[in-house]
N, C-alpha and C positions, 0 to 999 in steps of 0.2 A: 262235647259236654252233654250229658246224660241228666234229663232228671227225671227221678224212678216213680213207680206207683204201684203199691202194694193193693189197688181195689179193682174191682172187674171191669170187662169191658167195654169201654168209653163210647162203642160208635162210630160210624164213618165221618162226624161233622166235626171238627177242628172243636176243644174243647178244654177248660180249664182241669186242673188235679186230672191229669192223662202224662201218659209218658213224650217227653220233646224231647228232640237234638237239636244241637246247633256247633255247626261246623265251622271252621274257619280255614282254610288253604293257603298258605303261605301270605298270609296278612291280608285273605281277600273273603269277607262273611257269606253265609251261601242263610236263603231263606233256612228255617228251622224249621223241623221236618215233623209232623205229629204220627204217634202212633199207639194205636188205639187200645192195644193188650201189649204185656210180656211175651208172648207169641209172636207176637207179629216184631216185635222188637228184635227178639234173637231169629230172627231169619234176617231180618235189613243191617242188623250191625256186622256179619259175619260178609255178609255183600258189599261192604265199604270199605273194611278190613282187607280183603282180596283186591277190591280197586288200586286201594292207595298200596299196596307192596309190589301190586304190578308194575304202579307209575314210581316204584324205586322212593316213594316218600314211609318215612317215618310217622306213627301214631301216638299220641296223646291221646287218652280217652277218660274221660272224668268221671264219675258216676256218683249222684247225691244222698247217698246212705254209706253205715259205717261199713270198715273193711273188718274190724275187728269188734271184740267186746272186752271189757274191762279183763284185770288179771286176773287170771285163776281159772275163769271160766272155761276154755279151751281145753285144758286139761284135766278139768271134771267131767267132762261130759264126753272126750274123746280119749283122755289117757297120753297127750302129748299137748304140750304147751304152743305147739306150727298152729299158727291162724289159719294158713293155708289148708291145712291137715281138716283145720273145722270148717272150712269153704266146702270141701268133697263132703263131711258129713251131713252138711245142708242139701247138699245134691241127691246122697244116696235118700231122703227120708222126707226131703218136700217133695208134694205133689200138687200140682198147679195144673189150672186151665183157664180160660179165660173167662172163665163166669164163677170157679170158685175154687179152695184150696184149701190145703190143712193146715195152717198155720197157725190157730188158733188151738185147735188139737196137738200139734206136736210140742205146742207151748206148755199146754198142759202134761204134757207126758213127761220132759225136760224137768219140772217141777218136781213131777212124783220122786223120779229119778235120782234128784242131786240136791231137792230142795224140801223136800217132806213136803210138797204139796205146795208150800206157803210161797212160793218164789225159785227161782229169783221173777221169772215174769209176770204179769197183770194184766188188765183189760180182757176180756170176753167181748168181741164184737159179734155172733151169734145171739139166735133167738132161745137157742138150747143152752142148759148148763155146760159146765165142760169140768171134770173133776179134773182136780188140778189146779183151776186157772181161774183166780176171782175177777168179778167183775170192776172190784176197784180196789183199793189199796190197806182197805180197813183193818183185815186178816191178812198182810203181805209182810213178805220176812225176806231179807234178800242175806244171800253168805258171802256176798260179793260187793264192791264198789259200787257206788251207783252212776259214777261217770268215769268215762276214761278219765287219761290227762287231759287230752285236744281236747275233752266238751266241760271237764271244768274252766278252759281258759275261753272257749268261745260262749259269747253272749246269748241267752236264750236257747243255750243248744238243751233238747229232748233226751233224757233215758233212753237207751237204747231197751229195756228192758220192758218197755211200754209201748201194747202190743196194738195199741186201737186208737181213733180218737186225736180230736184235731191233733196238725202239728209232731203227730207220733212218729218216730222212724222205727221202730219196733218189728213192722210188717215188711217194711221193703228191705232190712237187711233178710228177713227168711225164705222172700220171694227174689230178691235180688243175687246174691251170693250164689246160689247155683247155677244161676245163667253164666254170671262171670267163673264159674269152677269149671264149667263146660266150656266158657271161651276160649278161657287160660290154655285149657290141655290141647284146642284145636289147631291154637297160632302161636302157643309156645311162649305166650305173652308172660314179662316179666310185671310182677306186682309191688307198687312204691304203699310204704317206706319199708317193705319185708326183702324186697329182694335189689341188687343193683339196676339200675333202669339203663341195659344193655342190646336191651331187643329190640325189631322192629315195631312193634305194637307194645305200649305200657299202660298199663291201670293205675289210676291216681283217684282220693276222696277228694271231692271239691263240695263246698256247699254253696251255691249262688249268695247264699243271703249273707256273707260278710263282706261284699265287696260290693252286690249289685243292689242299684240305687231302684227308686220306685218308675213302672214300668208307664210308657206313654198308655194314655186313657185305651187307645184305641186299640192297643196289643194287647192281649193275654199275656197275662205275668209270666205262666211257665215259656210261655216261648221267647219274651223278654229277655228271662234272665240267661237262658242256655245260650241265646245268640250271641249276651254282651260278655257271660266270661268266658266262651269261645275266644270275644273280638280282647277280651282283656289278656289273656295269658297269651293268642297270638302275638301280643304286643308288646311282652316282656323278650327282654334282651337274654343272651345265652350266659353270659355270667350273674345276672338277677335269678335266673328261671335254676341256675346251680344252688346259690344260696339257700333258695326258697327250698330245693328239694334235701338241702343237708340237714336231715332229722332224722334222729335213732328213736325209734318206736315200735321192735320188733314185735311183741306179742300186739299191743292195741291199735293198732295202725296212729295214723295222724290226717289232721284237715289241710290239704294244700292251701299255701296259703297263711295259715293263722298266725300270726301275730308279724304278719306281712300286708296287711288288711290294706293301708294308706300308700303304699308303692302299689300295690296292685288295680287299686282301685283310683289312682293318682294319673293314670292313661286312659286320658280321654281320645275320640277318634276324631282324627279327620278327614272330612268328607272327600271324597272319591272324586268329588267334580269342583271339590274348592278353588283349582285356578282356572274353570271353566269362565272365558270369556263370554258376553254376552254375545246374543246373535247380530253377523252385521259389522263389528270390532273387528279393525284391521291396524289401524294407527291407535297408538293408546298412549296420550300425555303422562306425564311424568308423575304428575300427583293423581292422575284416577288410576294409574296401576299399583302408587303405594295407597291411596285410599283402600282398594279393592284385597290387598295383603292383608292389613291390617282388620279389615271385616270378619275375613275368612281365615284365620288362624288361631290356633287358641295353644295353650302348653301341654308336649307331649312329653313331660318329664317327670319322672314318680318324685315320692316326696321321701323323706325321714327323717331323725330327729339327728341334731349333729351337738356335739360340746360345743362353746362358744371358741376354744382356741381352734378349732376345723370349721368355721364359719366364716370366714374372710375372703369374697369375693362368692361365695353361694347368692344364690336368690331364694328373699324369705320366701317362704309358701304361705301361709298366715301370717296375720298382722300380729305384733309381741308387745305387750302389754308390762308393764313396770310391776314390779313385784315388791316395792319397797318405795317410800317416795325419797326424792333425792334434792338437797339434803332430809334423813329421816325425824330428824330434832335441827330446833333452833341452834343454830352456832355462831363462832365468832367469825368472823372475816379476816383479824388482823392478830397482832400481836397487843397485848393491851389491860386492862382493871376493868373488870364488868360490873355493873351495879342497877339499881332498877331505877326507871324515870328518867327525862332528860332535865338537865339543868340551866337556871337562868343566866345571862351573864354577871359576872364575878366571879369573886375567892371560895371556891370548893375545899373543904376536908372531909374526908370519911375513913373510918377505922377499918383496917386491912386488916380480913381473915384470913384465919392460917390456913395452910394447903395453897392451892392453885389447879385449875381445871384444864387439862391438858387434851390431846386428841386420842381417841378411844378410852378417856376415862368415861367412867359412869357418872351423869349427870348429876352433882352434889346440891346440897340446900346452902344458900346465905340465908345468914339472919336480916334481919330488918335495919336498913341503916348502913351496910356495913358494903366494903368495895372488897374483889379478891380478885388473884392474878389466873387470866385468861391466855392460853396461844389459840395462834390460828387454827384454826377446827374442830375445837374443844365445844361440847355440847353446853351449852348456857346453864348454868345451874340453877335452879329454881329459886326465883327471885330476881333476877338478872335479866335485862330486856337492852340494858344499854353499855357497849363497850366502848373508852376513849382508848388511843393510842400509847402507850406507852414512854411514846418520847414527849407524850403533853402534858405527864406526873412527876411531880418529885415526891419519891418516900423515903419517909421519913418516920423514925420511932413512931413505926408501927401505923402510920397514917399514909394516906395518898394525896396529895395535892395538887388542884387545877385550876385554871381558869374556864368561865363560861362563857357564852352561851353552849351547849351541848345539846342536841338534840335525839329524843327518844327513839331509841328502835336503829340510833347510828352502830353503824360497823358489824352488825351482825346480819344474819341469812336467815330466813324462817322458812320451818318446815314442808320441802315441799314448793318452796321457791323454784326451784329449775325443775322439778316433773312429782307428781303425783302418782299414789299408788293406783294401779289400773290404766294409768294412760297409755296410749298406744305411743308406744317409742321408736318401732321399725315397723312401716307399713306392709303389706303383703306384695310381693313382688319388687321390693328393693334388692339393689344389689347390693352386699352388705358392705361396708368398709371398715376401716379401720377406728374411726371414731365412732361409729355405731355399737363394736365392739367395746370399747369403753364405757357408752350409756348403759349397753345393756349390764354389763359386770358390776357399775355403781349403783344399778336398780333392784340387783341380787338376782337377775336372768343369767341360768347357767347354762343352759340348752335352750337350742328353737330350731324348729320344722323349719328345713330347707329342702330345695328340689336339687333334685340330681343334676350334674353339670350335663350340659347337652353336648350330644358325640355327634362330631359334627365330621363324616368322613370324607376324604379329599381325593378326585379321581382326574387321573387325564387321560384323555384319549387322544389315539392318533398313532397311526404305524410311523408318520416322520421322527415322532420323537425319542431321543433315549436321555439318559441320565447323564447330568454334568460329573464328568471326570473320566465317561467311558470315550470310544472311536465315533464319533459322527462318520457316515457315509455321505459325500454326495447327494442333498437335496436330503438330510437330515437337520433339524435341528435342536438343541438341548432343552431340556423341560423346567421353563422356567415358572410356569402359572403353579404346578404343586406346593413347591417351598415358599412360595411367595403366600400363597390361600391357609399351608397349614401355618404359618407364624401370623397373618392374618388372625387367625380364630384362635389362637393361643393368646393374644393381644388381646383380642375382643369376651374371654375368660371363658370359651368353652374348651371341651376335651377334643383335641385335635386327632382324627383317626386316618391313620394314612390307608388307602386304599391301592397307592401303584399307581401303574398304567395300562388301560384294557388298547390290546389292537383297532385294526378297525376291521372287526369281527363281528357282526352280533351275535354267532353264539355263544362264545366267548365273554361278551360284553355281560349278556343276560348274566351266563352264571356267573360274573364277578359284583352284579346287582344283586343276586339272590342272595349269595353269601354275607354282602354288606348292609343288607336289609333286618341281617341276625342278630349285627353288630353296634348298629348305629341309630339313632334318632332322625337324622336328616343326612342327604347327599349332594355334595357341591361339587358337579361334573366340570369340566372346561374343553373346551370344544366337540364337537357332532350337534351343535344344540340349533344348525339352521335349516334347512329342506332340502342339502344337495345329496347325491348320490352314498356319499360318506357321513351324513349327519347320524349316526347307528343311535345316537342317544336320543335325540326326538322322535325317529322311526319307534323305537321298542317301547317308549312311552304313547306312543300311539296305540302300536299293539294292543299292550294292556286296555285300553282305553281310558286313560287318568293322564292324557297331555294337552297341553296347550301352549301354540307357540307364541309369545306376549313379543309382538312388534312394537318397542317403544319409541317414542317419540326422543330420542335421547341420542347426543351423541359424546364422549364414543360408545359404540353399546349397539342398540337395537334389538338382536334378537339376544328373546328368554326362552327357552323350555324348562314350562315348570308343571311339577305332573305328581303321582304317587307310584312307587313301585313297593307291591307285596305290604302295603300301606305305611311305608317312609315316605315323606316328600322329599323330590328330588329339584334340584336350582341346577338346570345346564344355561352352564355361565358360555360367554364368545372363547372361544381359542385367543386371539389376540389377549397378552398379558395387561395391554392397559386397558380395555376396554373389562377383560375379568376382573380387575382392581374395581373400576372404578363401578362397574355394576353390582360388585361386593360392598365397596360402602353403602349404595346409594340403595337398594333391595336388599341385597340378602341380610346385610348388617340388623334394619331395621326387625324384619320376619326374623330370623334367628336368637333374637332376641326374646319376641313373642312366645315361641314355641321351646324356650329355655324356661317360662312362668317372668319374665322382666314385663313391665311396657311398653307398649311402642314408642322409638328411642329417637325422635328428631333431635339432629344436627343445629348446633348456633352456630349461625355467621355471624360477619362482622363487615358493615358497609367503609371501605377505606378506599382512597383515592389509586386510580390504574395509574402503574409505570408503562403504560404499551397502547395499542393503537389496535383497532380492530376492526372491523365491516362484518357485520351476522347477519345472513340470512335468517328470515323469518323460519317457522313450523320446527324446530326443535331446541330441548332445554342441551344446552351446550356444557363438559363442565371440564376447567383447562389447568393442566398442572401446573400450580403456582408457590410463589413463598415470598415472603412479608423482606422487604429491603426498607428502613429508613420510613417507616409507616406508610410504606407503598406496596401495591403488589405487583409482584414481575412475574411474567410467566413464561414457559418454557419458549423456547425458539419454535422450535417445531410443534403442531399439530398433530402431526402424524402418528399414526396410531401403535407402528410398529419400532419408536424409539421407548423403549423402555428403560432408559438411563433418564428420561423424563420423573420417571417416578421416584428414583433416589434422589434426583433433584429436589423433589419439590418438597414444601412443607404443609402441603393443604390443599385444595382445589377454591380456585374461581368459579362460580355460577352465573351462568346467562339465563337469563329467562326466553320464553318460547318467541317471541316477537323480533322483529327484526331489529336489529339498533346499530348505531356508529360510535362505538366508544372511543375516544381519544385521551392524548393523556392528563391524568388529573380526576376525570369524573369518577364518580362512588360507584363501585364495583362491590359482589358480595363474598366474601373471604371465608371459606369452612377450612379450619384448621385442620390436621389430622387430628390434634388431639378430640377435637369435638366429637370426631366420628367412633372415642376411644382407643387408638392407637397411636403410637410414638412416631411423630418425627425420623 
């Protein structure tokens, strides 16, 4: 990401309104780079360009002025309607250096040319006149748009037309566009949205300031923003980063991006050293490693707006507010003769008005005096505060008859009883259900901002294993942690991404990390995740330097590798399937949830008396496959960690806490249903 500067040059000292980059490497930010002219710019981008085709990677290169000018223009001034075609004409006719250039001049001359002097450009930032080219707008006559499309729809966006003067982009498309018409012809680089974006090097507009927020005190803004939409469109997915780019705007170009503002700007980062343990941490209890998750994690999922029938099971992203209060008008409750006041006890008559007030009629008038027939839901008609039932009247010629006492304000709902207009009805970060859906429809909420299901992709590793239904060899065995993890997270309502199975390879591994890091939000490996010679998954997360191995205090369990690759975080869960379950409910469950925009999601137990007998050793939290017999809980035979028919067994896990204890049978024991954890029995 490129942000341009149309004024002279800045200086050896790091310095605001100067030209920045800011790179990002397969999801890893690199400082942003200052430089000090256009000069100096086009010798360093053409040196970065040749790096990254040597190292076989593909280029994105953003740059913050327009690519094009409104319609018409191109082919006034050039005699073909090709943008590109008016790219070279800026090349053949600006003349630039680093202390000064003609673009003030060829503005004016452009004018003579196509505009009788009067336009289409403006500003004079010179001390000289310049025939041609006024200094402000007073005498200005344009034969053309004054904005593209892209800058009618984005906010605050500048005329391109307007040559000088805060805020102008005027100057840096006439100093900018020739650099890139020289780029273009050097590396053959294709140009979005004019040409298919096929090549190894592509040109895109971006404008920092629609996505990127205000910058820390202590950075310079231009170097703020180039680093973070760098770190933002690194961090858009490959069928997002498609989306965004399907736009037809062949003469005026278009702003990457625009009216993609809250997806793109909805990825936030996370830190590089967020599972960094502290120094000295070798045993880590059970609640300071989900303490320390839940600290360090925040939601990497973009947002958008969804109809209410494709909202069921999303997570709000904003809080939804009532749009109507519910009920909107006083109504009846039942079936019944409404009338105003309540009555004392005895003999009631009142003369029964014609009609009757039904559900979505229009709220009618009673006279004074008089009783008229109500059903259930029917807006009270004005005069009417009190409904009797129905079966407590006898009518008769033309009368209604009751006994009393009856009390004012019976059988009816007022205004606004069960939610008010503006109140928040689905908080930010719920996960929506099906009764949510229903408040929201009755409050007149037809859409709301949700985030994208989180892609949570599924890896096993290990040369032993292959696929149930193929030939196991001899000291193979079949892959049981994958199918078990993605119906897991299909359960638990993310997008289940199956990744396979990497060997135990690590180059191999790496590139199956790389390409899933395209794909997905997060990565749940199952085994390599301990320190032996075969562990390739916490090896390569070291590599990078974004791992840490969480020895917990837990059994079955203990080791975690959890780390960032190419900025996904990745959960290397144990190889054993029960101990990968049950480190899935108890970790990942909670943080996947986080990083979906949910809250963090504790589990309810339930203290119920043990069917079983036990001896625990002190120093770890234990937890045992269990299920509910006769308000008791029994739990599996075995212990052991490699019977995984234990799992189908059960309907829930038992908890022991870290202390040592003698449970026998009868005492209160603590019971986590599956369903607690979200998932079915």
């Amino acid at each position: 990401m490129v942000d341009w500067s149309s004024g002279n040059d800045t200086g050896p000292t790091p310095r605001k309104d100067a030209i920045w980059a800011g790179i990002n490497r397969g999801g890893t930010a690199e400082d942003p780079v200052y430089l000090r002219n256009r000069q100096e710019a086009e010798r360093w981008l053409p040196d970065l360009f040749e790096a990254e085709h040597s190292a076989g990677r593909r280029v994105l290169a953003g740059f913050d002025f327009p690519f094009g000018y409104p319609k018409g223009f191109a082919k006034a001034l050039t005699g073909s309607a090709d943008p590109l075609g008016l790219w070279d004409w800026f090349e053949k006719f600006v003349e630039d250096t680093p202390r000064q250039n003609n673009r003030f001049d060829l503005a004016g001359q452009i004018n003579l040319d196509i505009g009788d002097g009067k336009g289409p450009f403006w500003f004079n930032g010179l001390q000289r006149d310049i025939n041609g080219l006024s200094r402000t707008k007073d005498s200005y006559a344009n034969p053309f748009p004054e904005k593209r499309q892209s800058e009618a729809q984005a906010k605050g966006a500048f005329t391109c037309w307007q040559m000088g003067g805060a805020g102008a982009v005027g100057g840096q498309v006439f100093t900018g566009l020739p650099v890139l018409a020289r780029l273009r012809k050097r590396f053959e680089a294709t140009v979005w949205p004019f040409e298919p974006l096929d090549g190894d090097l592509c040109f895109v507009e971006i404008w920092p300031s629609l996505t990127v927020g205000p910058n820390p005190e202590e950075v310079i803004k231009d170097a703020w923003q180039v680093s973070e939409v760098a770190r933002q469109i690194a961090a858009l997915k490959v069928e997002e980063l498609a989306e965004i780019l399907a736009v037809d705007a062949a003469e005026e170009g278009w702003i990457f991006g625009l009216g993609h503002e809250a997806r793109i700007k909805g990825v936030p980062p996370l830190r590089n050293d967020c599972f960094a343990l502290p120094p000295g941490v070798h045993w880590t209890p059970v609640d300071e490693a989900l303490g320390m998750l839940q600290e360090r994690l925040s939601p990497v999922t973009t947002t958008c707006r969804a109809a209410l029938k494709d909202a069921l099971g999303r997570v709000a992203a904003e809080d939804v507010a009532a749009r109507r209060s519910n009920p909107p008008l006083p109504n009846t409750a039942v079936d019944g003769y409404g009338f105003a006041g309540g009555r004392p006890a005895g003999q009631h008559t009142l003369p029964l008005a014609q009609g009757r007030a039904a559900a979505g009629d229009a709220p009618a008038v009673l006279p004074e005096g008089q009783a008229i027939r109500v059903l259930t839901g029917a807006a009270l008609p004005a005069g009417v505060d009190t409904v009797i039932l129905q079966e407590d009247v006898i009518v008769e010629a033309g009368t209604v008859r009751f006994s009393g006492p009856v009390k004012a304000g019976a059988n009816t709902r007022k205004a606004g009883e069960d939610i008010t207009e503006g109140e928040v009805i689905v908080s930010q970060g719920r996960i929506i259900r099906a009764a949510d859906l229903a408040l929201m429809a009755a409050t007149g909420v037809s859409e709301v901002t949700v985030r994208a299901p989180l892609r949570v992709g599924i890896l096993s590793t290990g040369d032993e294993l292959v696929e149930a239904g193929e030939v196991a060899a001899d000291g193979q065995i079949f892959d049981a942690n994958r199918p078990m993890l993605l119906g897991l997270m299909e359960q638990l309502g993310h997008e289940a991404v199956d990744l396979g199975r990497a060997p135990d390879n690590r180059d191999a591994l790496r590139g199956i990390l790389n390409k899933a890091s395209a794909r997905v939000d997060v990565i749940l490996t199952s085994g390599g995740a301990s320190a032996g010679d075969e562990d390739h998954v916490s090896a390569l997360l070291s590599e990078a330097g974004a791992m840490d191995l969480w020895r917990i205090a837990v059994k079955p369990g203990r080791p975690l590798a959890l780390g960032m690759w190419a900025g996904t975080p990745v959960f290397g869960l144990p190889g054993n399937p029960v101990a990968a379950m049950v480190c899935t409910l108890i970790f990942a469950r909670p943080a996947l949830a986080v990083l979906a925009g949910a809250p963090w999601q504790k589990p309810q137990g339930f203290d119920v008396p043990a069917a079983f007998s036990k001896s625990k050793k002190a120093g770890r939290r234990e937890y045992l496959r269990a299920r509910i017999r006769d308000g008791r809980a029994e739990v599996f035979a075995s212990e052991g960690s490699g019977r995984i028919s234990g799992l189908s067994w059960a309907e829930g896990l038992v908890e022991l806490p870290e202390p040592a204890m003698q449970i026998t049978d009868g005492d209160r024991v603590r019971f986590i249903p599956y369903g607690s954890f979200g998932i079915k029995a």
